[in-house]
N, C-alpha and C positions, 0 to 999 in steps of 0.2 A: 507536699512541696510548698514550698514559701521564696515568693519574688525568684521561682527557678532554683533554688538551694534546696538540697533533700534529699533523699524522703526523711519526714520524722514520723516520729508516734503523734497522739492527738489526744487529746482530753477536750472537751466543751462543759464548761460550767453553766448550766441553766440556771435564770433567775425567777424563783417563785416551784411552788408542788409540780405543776406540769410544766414548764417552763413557756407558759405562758406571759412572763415578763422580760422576756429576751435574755439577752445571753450576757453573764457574769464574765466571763473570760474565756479563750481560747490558749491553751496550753501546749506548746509545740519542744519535742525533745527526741535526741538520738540516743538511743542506748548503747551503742558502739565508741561514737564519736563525740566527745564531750564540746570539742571547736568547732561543731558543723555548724552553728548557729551563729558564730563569728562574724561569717562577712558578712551576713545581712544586716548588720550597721554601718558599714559602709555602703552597700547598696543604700539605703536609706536615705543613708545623709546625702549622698550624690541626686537622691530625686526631692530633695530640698530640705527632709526633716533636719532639725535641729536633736541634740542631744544633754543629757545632764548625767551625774553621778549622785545616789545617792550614798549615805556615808561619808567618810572623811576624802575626799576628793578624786582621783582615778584608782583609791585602795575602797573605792565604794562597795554597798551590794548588789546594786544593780546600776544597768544603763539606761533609762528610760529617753525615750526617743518620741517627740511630739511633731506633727503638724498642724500649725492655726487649721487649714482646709480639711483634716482625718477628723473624721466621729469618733475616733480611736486614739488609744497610745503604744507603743511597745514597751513593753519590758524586757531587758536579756538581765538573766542571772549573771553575775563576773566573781561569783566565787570557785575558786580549784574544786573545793570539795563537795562531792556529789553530780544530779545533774544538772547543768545549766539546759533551764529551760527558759525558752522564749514566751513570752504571754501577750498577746493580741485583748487589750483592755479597753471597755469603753468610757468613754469620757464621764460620763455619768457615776461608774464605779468610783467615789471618794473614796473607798478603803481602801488601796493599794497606793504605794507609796507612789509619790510623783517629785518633782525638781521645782 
């Protein structure tokens, strides 16, 4: 579950051999329901995050959603094809695309 939306599947990306450097990402997706990750941008943004598109404007590839106060960012995939996953990224992680 995520902010009450769910259930999905779950992946954790450890950072380092034993994941003694904390955690890369957090990967949330529905294998059934490719929209079930949808509203929680709007939840979101209702508890104040802000949001960007990467790519060429709302035809982006993702929705990356920040808060100045979150150690974290989100990611929602907004492509059709395949599945959109949700990723719980830390701020720290510069590889991952941001706005």
């Amino acid at each position: 579950m995520f902010l009450g939306f769910g259930p999905f599947n779950a992946a954790l990306d450890l950072n380092g051999g034993n994941g003694g450097g904390g955690f890369d990402q957090l990967i949330l997706w529905h294998d059934r329901d490719q929209n079930a990750a949808i509203p929680i941008g709007a939840a979101l943004e209702r508890q104040g995050w802000r949001s960007c598109f990467t790519g060429e404007g709302y035809r982006g590839d993702q929705a990356i959603y920040t808060n100045p106060r979150a150690r974290v960012r989100i990611s929602m995939d907004l492509s059709y094809w395949g599945k959109r996953r949700l990723r719980v990224i830390p701020n720290w992680n510069k590889r991952e695309p941001g706005c």
